[in-house]
C-alpha positions as CSV (number, residue, x, y, z in Angstrom):
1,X,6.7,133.9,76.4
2,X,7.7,131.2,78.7
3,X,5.9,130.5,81.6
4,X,7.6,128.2,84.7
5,X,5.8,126.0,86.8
6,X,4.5,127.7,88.9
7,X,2.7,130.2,87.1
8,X,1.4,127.4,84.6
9,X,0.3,126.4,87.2
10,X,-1.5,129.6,89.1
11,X,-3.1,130.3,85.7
12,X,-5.0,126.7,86.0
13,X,-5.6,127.3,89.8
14,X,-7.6,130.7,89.0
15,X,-9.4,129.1,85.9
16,X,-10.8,125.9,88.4
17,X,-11.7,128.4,91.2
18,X,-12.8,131.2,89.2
19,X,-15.1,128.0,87.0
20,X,-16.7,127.2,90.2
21,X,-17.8,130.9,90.9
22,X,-19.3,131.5,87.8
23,X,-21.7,129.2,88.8
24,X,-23.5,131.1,91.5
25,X,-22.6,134.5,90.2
26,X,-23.0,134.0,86.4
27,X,-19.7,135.8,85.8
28,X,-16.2,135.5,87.5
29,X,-14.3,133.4,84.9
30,X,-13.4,135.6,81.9
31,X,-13.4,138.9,84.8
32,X,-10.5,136.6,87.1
33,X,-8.7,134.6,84.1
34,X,-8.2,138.0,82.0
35,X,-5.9,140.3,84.7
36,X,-3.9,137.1,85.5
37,X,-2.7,136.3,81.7
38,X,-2.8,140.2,81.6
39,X,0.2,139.5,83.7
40,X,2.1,137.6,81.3
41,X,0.9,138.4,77.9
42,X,-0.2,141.9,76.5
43,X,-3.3,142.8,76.7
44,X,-4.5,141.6,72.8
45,X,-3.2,138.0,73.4
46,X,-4.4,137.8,77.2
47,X,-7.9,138.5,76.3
48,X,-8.0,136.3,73.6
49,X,-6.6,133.3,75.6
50,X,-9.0,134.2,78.4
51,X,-11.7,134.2,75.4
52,X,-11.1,130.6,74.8
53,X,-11.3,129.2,77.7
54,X,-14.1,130.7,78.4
55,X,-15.6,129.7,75.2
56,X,-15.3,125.5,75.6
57,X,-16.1,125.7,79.2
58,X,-19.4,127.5,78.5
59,X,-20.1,124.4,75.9
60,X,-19.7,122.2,78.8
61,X,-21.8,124.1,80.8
62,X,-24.6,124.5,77.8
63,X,-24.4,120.9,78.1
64,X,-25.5,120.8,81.8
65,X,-27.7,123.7,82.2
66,X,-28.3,125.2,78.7
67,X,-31.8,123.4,78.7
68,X,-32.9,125.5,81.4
69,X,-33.0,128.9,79.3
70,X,-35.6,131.2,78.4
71,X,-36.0,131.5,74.9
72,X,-37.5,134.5,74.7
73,X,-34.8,136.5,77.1
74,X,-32.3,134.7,74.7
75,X,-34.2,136.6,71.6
76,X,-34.4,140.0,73.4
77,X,-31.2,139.9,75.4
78,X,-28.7,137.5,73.7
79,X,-29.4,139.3,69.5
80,X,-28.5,142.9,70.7
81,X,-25.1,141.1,72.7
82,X,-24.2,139.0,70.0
83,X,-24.3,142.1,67.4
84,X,-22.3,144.5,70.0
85,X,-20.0,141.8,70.8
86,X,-18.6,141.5,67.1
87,X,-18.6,145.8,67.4
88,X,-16.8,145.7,70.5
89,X,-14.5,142.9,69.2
90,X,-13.5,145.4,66.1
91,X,-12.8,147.6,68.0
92,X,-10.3,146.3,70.5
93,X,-8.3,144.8,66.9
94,X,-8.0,148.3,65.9
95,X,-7.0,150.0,69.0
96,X,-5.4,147.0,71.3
97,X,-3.5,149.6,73.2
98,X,-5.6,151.8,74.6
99,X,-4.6,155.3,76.6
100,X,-5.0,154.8,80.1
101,X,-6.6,158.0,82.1
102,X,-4.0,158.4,84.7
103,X,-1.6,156.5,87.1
104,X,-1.4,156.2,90.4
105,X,1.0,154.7,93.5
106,X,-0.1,152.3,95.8
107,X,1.8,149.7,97.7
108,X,5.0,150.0,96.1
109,X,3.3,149.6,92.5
110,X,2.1,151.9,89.6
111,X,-1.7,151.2,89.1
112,X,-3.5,152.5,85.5
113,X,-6.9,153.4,85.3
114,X,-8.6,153.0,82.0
115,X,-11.4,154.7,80.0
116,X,-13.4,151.3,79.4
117,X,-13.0,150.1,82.9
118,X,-14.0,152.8,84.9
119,X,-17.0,153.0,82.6
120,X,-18.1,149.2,83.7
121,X,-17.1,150.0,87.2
122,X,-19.6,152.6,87.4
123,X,-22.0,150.9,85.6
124,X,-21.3,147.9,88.1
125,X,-22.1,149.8,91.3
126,X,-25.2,151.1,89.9
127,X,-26.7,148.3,89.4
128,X,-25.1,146.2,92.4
129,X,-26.7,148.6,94.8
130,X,-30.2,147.3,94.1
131,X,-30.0,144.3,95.5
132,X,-28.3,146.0,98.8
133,X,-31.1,148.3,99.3
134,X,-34.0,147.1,100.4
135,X,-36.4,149.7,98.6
136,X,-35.3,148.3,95.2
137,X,-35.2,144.7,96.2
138,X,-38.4,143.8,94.5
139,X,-37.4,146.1,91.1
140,X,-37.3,144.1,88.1
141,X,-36.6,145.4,84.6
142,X,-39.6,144.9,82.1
143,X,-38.9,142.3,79.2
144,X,-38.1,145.6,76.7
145,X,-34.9,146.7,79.0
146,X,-33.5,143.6,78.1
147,X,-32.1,144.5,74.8
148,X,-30.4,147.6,76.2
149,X,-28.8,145.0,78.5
150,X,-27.7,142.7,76.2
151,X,-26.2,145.7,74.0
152,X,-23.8,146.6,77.3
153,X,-22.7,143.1,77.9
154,X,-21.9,142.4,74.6
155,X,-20.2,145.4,73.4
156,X,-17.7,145.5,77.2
157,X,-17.8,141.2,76.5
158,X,-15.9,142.1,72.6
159,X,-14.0,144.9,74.0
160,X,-12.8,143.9,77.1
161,X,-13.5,140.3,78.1
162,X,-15.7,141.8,80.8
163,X,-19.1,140.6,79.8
164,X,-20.6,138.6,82.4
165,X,-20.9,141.5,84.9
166,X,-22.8,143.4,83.0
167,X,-25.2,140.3,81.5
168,X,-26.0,139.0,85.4
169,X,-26.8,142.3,87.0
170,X,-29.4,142.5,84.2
171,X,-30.6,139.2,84.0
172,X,-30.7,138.8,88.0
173,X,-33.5,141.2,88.3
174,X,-35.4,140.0,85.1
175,X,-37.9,137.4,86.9
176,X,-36.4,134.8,86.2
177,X,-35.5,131.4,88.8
178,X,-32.6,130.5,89.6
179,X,-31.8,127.7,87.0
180,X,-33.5,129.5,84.1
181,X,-31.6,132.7,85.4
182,X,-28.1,130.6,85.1
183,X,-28.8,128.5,81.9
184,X,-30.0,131.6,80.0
185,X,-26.8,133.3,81.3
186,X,-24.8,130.2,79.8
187,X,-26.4,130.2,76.8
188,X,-26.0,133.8,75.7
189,X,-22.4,134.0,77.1
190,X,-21.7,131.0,74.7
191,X,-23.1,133.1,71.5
192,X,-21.3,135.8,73.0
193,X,-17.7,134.4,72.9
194,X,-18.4,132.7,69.4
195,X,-18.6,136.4,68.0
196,X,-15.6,137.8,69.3
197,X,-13.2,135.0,69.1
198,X,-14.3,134.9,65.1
199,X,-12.9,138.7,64.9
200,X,-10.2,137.5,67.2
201,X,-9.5,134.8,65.5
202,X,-8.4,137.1,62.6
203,X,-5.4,138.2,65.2
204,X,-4.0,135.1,66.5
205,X,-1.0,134.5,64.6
206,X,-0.5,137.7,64.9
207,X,-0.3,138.2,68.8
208,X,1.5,134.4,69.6
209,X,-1.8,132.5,70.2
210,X,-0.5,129.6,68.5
211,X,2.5,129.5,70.6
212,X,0.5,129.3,74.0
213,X,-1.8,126.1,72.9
214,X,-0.5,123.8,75.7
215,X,-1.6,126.6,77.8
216,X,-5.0,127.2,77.0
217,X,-5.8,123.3,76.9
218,X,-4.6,122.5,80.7
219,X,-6.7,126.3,81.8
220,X,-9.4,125.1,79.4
221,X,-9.8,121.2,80.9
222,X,-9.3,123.5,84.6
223,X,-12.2,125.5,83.9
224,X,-14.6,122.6,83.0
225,X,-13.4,120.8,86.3
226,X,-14.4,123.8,88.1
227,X,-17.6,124.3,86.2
228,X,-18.3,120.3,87.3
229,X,-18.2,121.1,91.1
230,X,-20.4,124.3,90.7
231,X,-23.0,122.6,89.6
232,X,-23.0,120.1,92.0
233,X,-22.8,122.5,94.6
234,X,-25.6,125.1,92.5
235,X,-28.2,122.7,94.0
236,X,-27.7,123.5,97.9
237,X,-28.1,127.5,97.0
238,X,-31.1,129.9,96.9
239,X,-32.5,132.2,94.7
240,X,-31.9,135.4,97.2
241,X,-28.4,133.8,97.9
242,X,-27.7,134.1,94.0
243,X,-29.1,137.6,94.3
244,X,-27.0,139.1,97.2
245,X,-23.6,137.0,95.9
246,X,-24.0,138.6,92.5
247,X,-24.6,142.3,94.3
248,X,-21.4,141.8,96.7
249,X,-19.3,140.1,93.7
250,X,-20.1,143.0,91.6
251,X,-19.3,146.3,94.1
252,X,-16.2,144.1,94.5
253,X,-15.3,144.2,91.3
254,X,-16.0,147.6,90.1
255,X,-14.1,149.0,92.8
256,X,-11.1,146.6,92.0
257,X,-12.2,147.6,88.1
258,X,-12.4,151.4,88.6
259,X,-9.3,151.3,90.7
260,X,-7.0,149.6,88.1
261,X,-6.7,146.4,90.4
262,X,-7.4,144.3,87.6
């Protein structure tokens, strides 16, 4: 498909902005990037553009904060997400078009609801609300939830692209600080993406990945840009500031998720 301009150039504006969000939230790039190419490509080739983008600007950001991880969150958390990546991955191969669970007007526009995103957006507001309310503030999930974590995010991550949501409300109330929190994030998100774009990968003649190169470079060099200035700017943040971001961006989102916004 051909793009003009100006959309080339929207696509690149979301990937900087959405690069520098990521930073404080730990998710916000694939969850932006995806519904905008969604625009413009099906769904198959959208998330699989998203998906590399994503993938090289978390190798830049390994680079800067990937040292900062805990190894023994990446065991428990990033093993179960790297196997239900590659099983969510599969399946979205197999069954690219999925049957959405109803329609609905709104401003002039026909909005679709899916199975897999209402799911998250549930999921979402469940766990977003425990950083809102002040009796579950100091609630932190012992180390053996964190597999059961790292199964969700990886399985939605291969499925739908949305795996960052999913990983941070998890890993934000795991004890960890605020750079070990973001470079363990990084870290597994990378492994994450290196699963599903292999089965990907497998699709991408297929879908007209090859045609959209010039694309993905100018989204992908974008992205890292973005990723520079959030973490300059990650330094001037707090801890609790992380925490109530992530719980706001994530209600945010599931509504806009559950409501077939995006």
């Amino acid at each position: 498909m051909y793009l003009c301009f100006v959309d080339f150039f929207l696509i690149c504006l979301v990937a900087f902005l959405a690069a520098i969000l990521t930073f404080f939230s730990g998710f916000g790039l694939g969850t932006l990037l995806t519904p905008v190419f969604m625009v413009f490509f099906p769904v198959d080739l959208a998330i699989a553009l998203t998906g590399v983008v994503h993938f090289f600007n978390n190798l830049y950001k390994v680079s800067l904060v990937g040292r900062n991880a805990d190894k023994k969150v990446l065991v428990r958390f990033g093993i179960p997400a790297i196997a239900f990546a590659f099983l969510g991955a599969w399946i979205l191969i197999q069954i690219p078009d999925m049957n959405p669970l109803f329609d609905y007007h709104l401003f002039g526009r026909i909005w679709t609801v899916s199975p897999i995103k209402l799911i998250i957006s549930i999921i979402l507001i469940v766990f977003a609300s425990w950083d809102l309310i002040p009796q579950f503030q100091k609630l932190e999930f012992n180390q053996d939830k964190l597999p059961i974590g790292g199964a969700l995010s990886g399985f939605f991550g291969g499925l739908s692209g949305n795996q960052g949501a999913l990983r941070s409300a998890f890993l934000i109330k795991a004890g960890l600080s605020k750079e070990v929190f973001i470079g363990t994030a990084v870290v597994v998100s990378t492994f994450v993406d290196f699963t599903r774009l292999g089965v990907y990968a497998t699709r991408f003649s297929a879908v007209g990945f090859i045609d959209n190169i010039a694309l993905v470079l100018s989204a992908t060099v974008s992205a890292i840009s973005g990723a520079y200035f959030g973490n300059k700017l990650l330094k001037k943040v707090t801890l609790r500031f992380l925490q109530i971001t992530v719980a706001v961006m994530l209600i945010l989102l599931s509504v806009a998720l559950g409501a077939g916004f995006i």
